[in-house]
Structures are given as structure tokens and as C-alpha cells.
C-alpha positions as CSV (number, residue, x, y, z in Angstrom):
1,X,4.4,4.4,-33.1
2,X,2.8,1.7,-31.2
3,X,1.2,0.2,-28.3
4,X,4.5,-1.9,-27.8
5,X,6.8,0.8,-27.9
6,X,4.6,3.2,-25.7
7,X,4.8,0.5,-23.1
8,X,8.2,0.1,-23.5
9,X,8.4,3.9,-23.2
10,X,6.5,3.8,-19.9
11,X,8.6,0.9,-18.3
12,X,11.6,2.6,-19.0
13,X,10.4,5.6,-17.4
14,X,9.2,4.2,-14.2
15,X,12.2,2.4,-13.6
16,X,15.4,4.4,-15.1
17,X,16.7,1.6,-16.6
18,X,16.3,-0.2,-19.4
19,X,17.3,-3.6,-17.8
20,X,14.6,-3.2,-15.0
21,X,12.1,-2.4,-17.5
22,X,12.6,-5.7,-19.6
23,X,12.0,-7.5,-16.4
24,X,8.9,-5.6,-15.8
25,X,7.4,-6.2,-19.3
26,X,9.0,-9.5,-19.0
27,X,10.5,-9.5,-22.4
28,X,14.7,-9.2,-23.1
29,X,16.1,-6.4,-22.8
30,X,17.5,-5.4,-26.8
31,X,13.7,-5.7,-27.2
32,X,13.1,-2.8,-25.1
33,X,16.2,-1.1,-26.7
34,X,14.9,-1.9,-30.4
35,X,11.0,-0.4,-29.2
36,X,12.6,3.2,-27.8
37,X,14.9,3.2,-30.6
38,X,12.0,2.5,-33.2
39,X,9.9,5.5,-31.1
40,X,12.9,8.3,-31.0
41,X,13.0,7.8,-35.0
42,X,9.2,8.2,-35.2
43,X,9.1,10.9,-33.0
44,X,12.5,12.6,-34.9
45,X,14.0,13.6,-31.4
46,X,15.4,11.4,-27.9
47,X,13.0,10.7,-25.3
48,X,15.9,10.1,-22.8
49,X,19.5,11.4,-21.5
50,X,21.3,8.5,-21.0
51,X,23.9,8.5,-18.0
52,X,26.2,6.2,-16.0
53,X,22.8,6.6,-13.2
54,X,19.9,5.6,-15.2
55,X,17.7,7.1,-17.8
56,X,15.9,10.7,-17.3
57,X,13.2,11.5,-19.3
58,X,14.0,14.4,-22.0
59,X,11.2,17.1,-21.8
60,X,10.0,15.7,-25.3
61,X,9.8,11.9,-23.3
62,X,7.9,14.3,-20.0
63,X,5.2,15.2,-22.8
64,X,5.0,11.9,-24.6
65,X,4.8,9.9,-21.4
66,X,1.8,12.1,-20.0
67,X,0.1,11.3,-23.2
68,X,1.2,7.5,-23.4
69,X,-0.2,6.9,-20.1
70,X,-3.8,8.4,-20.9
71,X,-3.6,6.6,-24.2
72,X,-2.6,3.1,-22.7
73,X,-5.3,3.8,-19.8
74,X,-8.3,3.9,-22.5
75,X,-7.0,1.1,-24.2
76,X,-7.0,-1.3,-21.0
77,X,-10.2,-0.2,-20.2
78,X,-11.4,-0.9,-23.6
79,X,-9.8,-4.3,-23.3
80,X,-11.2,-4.9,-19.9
81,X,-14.7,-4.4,-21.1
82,X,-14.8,-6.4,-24.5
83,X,-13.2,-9.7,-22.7
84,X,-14.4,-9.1,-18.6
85,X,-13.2,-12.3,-16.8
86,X,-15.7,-15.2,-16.1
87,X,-18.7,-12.6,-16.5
88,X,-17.2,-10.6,-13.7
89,X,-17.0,-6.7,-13.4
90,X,-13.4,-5.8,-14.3
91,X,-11.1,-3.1,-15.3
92,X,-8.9,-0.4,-14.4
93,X,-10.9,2.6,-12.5
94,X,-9.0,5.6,-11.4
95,X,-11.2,7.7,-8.3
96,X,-9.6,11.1,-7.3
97,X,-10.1,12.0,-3.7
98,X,-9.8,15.2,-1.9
99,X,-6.5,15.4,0.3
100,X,-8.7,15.6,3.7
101,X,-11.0,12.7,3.3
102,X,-9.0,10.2,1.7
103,X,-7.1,9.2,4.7
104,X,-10.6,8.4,6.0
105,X,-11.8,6.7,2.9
106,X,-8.5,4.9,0.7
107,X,-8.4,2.2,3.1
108,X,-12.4,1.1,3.4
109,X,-12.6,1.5,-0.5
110,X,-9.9,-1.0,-1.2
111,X,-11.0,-3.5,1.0
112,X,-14.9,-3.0,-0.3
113,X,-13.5,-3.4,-4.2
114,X,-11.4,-6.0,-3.4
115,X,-14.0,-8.2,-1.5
116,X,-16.4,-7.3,-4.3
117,X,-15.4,-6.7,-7.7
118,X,-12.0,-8.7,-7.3
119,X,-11.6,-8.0,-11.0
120,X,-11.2,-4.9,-10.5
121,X,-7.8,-2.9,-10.8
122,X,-8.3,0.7,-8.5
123,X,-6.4,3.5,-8.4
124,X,-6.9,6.1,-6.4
125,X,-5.2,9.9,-7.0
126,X,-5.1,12.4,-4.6
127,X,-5.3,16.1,-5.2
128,X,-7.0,19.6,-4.6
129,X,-10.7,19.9,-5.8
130,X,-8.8,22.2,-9.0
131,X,-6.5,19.6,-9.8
132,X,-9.5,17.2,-9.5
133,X,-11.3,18.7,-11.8
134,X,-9.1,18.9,-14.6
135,X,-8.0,15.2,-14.2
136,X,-11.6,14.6,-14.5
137,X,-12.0,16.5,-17.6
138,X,-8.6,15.1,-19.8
139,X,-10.1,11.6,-18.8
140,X,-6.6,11.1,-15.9
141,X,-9.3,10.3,-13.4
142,X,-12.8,8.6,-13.8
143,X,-14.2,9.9,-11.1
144,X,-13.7,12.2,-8.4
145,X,-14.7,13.9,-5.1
146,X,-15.2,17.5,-5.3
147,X,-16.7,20.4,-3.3
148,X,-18.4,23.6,-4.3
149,X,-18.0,22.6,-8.3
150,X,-19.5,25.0,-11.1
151,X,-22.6,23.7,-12.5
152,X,-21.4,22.8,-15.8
153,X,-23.1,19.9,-18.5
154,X,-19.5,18.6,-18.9
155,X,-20.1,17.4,-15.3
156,X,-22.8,15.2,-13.6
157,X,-22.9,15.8,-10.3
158,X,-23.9,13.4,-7.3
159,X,-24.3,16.0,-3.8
160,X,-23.4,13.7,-1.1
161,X,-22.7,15.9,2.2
162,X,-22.0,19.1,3.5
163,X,-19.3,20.0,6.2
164,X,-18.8,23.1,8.2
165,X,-14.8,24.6,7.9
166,X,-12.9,25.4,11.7
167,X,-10.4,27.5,12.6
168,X,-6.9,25.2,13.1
169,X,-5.0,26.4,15.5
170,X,-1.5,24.9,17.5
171,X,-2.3,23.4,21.1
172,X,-3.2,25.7,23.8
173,X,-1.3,26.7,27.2
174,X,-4.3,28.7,27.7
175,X,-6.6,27.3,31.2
176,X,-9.9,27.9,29.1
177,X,-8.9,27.9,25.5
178,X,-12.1,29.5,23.1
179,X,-13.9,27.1,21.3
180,X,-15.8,29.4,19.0
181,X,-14.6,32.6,17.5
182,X,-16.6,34.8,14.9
183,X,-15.1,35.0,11.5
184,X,-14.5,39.1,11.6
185,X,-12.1,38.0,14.2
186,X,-9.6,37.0,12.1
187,X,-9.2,40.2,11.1
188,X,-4.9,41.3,10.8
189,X,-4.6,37.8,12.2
190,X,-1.2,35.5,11.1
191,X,-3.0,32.9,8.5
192,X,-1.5,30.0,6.3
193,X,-3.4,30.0,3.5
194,X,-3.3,27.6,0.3
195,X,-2.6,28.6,-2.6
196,X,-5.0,30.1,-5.5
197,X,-7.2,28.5,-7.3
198,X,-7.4,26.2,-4.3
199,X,-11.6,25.9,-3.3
200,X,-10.9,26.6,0.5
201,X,-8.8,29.9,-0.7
202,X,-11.3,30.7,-2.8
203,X,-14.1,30.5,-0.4
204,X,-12.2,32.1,2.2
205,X,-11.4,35.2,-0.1
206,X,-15.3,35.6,-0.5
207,X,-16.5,35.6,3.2
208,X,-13.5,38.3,3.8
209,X,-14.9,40.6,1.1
210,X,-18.2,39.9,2.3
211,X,-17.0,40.6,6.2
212,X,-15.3,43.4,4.4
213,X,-11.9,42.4,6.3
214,X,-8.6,40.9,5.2
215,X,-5.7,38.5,6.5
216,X,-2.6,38.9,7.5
217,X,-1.1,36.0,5.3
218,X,1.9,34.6,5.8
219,X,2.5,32.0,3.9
220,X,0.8,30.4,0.9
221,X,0.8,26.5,-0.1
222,X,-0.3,23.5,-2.2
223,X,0.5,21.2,0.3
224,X,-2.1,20.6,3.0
225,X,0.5,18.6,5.1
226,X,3.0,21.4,5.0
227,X,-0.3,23.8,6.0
228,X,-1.3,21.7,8.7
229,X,2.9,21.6,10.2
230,X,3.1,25.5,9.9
231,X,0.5,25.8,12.1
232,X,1.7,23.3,14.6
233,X,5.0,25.3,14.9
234,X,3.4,28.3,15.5
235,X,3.5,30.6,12.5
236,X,-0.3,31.4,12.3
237,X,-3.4,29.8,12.1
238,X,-5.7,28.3,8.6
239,X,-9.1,26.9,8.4
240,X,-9.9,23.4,7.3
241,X,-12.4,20.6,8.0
242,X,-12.5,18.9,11.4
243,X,-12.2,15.6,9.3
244,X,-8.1,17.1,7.9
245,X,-6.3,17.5,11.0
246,X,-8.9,14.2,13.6
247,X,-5.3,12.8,13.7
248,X,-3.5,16.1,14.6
249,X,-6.1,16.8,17.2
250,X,-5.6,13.0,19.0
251,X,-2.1,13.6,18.6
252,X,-2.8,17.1,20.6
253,X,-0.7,18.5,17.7
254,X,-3.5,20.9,16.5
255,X,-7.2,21.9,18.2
256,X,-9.8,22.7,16.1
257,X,-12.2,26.0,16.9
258,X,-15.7,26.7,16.0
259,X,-16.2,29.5,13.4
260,X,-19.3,31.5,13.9
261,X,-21.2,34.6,11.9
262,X,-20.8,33.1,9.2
263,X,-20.1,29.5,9.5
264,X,-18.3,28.4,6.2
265,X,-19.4,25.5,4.9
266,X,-18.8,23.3,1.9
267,X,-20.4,20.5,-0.3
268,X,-18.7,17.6,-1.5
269,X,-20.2,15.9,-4.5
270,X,-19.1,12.8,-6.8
271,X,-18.6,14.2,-10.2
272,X,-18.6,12.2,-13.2
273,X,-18.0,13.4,-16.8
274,X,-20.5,13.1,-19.8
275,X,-18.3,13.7,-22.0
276,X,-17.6,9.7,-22.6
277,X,-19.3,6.7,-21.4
278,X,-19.1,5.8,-17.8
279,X,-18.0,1.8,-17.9
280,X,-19.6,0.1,-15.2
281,X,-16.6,-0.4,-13.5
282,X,-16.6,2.8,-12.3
283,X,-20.3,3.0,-11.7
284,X,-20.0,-0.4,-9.2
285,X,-16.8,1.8,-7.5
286,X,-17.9,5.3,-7.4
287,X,-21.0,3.3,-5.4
288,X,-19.0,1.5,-3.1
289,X,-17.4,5.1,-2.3
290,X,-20.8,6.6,-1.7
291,X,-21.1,3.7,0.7
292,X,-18.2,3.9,2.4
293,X,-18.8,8.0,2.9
294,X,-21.8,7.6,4.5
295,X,-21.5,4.9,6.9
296,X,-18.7,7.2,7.8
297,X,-21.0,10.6,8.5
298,X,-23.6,7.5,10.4
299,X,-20.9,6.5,12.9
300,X,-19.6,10.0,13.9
301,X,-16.4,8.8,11.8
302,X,-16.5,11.9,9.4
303,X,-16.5,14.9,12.2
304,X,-18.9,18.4,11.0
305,X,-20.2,16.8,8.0
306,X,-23.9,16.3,7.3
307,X,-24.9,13.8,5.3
308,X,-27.0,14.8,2.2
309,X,-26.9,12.1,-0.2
310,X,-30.0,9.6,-0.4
């Protein structure tokens, strides 16, 4: 195989069709034919069902494509860095963000590495600190946000703040609505939890052994959005950073209470790998982000957090 029928692979992919994909590699289209045809013999087996709706990816094309992409990733960033354009800092730099901040922070990092490093081509993921992680380590992300990490020499490890967890809770009819509660309270009480190995779950599960109580849960998930609407309609309460549900709360969707004895609080670092040489690419955006977080904490824009970075 090669780099011309992986991309042809990939195109094909992305678009169903092998028609939209000759117009996306801008080549004809028996040339895209001829590149997955060439592939399937290499490969001895199809890498899609053809149908009268498009192409869909055989579960040998699901595995080949996750491994094309990674492949086709290292190569661009290898090309990027031999030939940068007119001296400038270029490339393709993939940042992982936690679901809670990266409302915040997707926006002002765009516009800072745009206005910048015009050369250079971001992409930004969004997932759990777990999933994080092990993008980081299979090279899917170049950098990522996490909280809480193991202390690992896979990892280096930038702490930038800290932010103190609430209780989420749905609006209140209440006159004079609590705004602090002590964790033992939560004792038997309805909770929306997400789902193991998320860090929040994790953390959570600790402080109850520690309080020596438990949680009535009643429903588990690896969607924060789905979390955050469960708790709107009623079904029980969760705990998250203030900074995951500022919208919800201007909405008066959610309200956010203050958990006391203990307060549970978590770090969120930038973690590179060492595994493989950081291109500076990604050194100039993972420092934009660090820029961007904490003018955010300065101007009151990141709510509970504590800035601890230099």
C-alpha cells in the first residue's frame, strides 16, 4: 500500500462516495476506484459494502482507517516541518480539551493561532480526561488538557490551575434555596453520575468511601450534555465545575451549590508526551492555550478555578 491509496481510502470514507471523494482529492474518479481496488488486493479483503446509498466502511476498512489517519497525520507533520512556508511556524497540531472548558477556550484559541501562526492547521478534539489520555499516548492528539493525571515519565506535565467541583442541581421554587451543602449530605440522594473510568467518577467514588457513604445512582453516562439535561428535568442531581453548566446557570436551567467538608477539587494540567519529539508547532499552540486559560481565571471568565500556573 501507499500514501495515495490511504488517502484515497480516507476520502472515500469521509464522504460515502467515491465521486465526492475524487472531487475532494481533486483527481478523476477511476483514479480513486483504481487506488481502493489496488488497496483491497493488498490488504486480501474489501474495505467497503457497496450499496445503491453510498459506501460503508467494512470493519476491516473501520480498523485500517483509524490507522491510516494516524499514519497520514505523522506524515504531514513531517512534511510541514522539513518545507515550513516562508520561514513561518506551520503544521498540523491536534489539542485535546476537556468537554467543560472547551466551550470557554475553542473559540479564543482559534482566533490566537490564526492571528499568529497563520501557518498553522489546528484541530482541536474533545473528550473525557481518560479518553484524553490515551489519544495522547497513540500520538491521535499532540497535546491535551487533563486533571488529576498519574505521574508517569511517559507524560510531562505542565500544572496550570485548580478548580473546586459544585453540586448541580435543577432551578429552585424554593424562597431561600441553600447555597452550600456538606458532602455527607448526599448521602441516599438521586445522583447522575458519569460513567467509570471517567476522573470526576473516580474522584467522587473516593470522597464517598472516605465519608464512608454512598449514592443513590440513577443513571450513569459518557455524555456530559446528556448529564447536565437529566438534571435539568429533574431526575437527580451530579457534581461538576461551575465553569460546565455558566451557560445553564444564565439560562436559569441549572444553579450551582457550594460543596463543603470536604470541598473536591481538581487540577488541570497540559500534558505532553516524551515519547516523540514535540514539533514546535505544538510548543507555539499549547502556549497560546496556556495564554488563553489564564487570562480567563484573571477576568473572572473561568468561575472556582485558581490559577496555579506561572
Amino acid at each position: 500500500m501507499d500514501i495515495k491509496q490511504l488517502r484515497a481510502l480516507l476520502a472515500v470514507a469521509e464522504t460515502g462516495s467515491v465521486t465526492r471523494a475524487a472531487q475532494t482529492l481533486h483527481i478523476v474518479q477511476p483514479a480513486v476506484s483504481r487506488q481502493l481496488k489496488l488497496l483491497e488486493e493488498d490488504i486480501g479483503t474489501p474495505m467497503f459494502e457497496r450499496g445503491r446509498y453510498g459506501m460503508a466502511l467494512t470493519e476491516a476498512g473501520e480498523i485500517l482507517v483509524d490507522h491510516a489517519r494516524r499514519a497520514l497525520q505523522e506524515l504531514d507533520r513531517a512534511r510541514a516541518e522539513i518545507h515550513p512556508d516562508d520561514a513561518q511556524i506551520s503544521g498540523d497540531v491536534t489539542i485535546g480539551l476537556l468537554p467543560s472548558a472547551a466551550g470557554l477556550l475553542a473559540g479564543p484559541l482559534v482566533s490566537a493561532v490564526r492571528d499568529r501562526y497563520p501557518a498553522i492547521r489546528l484541530r482541536i478534539a474533545v473528550g473525557y480526561a481518560g479518553h484524553l489520555q490515551k489519544w495522547l499516548d497513540s500520538g491521535e492528539v499532540d497535546a491535551a488538557l487533563l486533571y488529576n493525571p498519574k505521574d508517569t515519565p511517559a507524560t510531562e506535565i505542565q500544572v496550570l490551575l485548580e478548580e473546586t467541583l459544585c453540586l448541580i442541581k435543577p432551578p429552585s421554587n424554593e424562597p431561600d434555596p441553600a447555597h452550600s451543602v456538606n458532602f455527607t449530605d448526599l448521602a441516599g440522594q438521586p445522583m447522575i453520575m458519569t460513567s467509570a473510568p471517567h476522573g470526576i467518577r473516580s474522584l467522587l467514588e473516593q470522597a464517598c468511601r472516605e465519608a464512608n457513604i454512598t449514592f443513590d445512582v440513577v443513571a450513569e453516562t459518557n455524555s456530559m450534555e446528556v448529564q447536565k439535561t437529566l438534571v435539568a428535568q429533574g431526575h437527580g442531581f451530579t457534581v461538576l465545575p461551575a465553569i460546565a453548566v455558566m451557560d445553564d446557570v444564565a439560562r436559569g436551567q441549572l444553579r450551582t451549590v457550594e460543596l463543603r467538608h470536604p470541598r473536591l477539587l481538581r487540577r488541570i494540567v497540559l500534558a505532553l508526551p516524551t515519547s516523540r519529539r514535540i514539533p514546535t508547532a505544538v510548543r507555539c499552540t499549547t502556549a497560546l492555550l496556556v495564554t488563553e486559560m489564564k487570562s480567563a481565571v484573571m477576568r473572572a471568565a473561568w468561575p472556582s478555578a485558581r490559577w496555579l500556573g506561572d
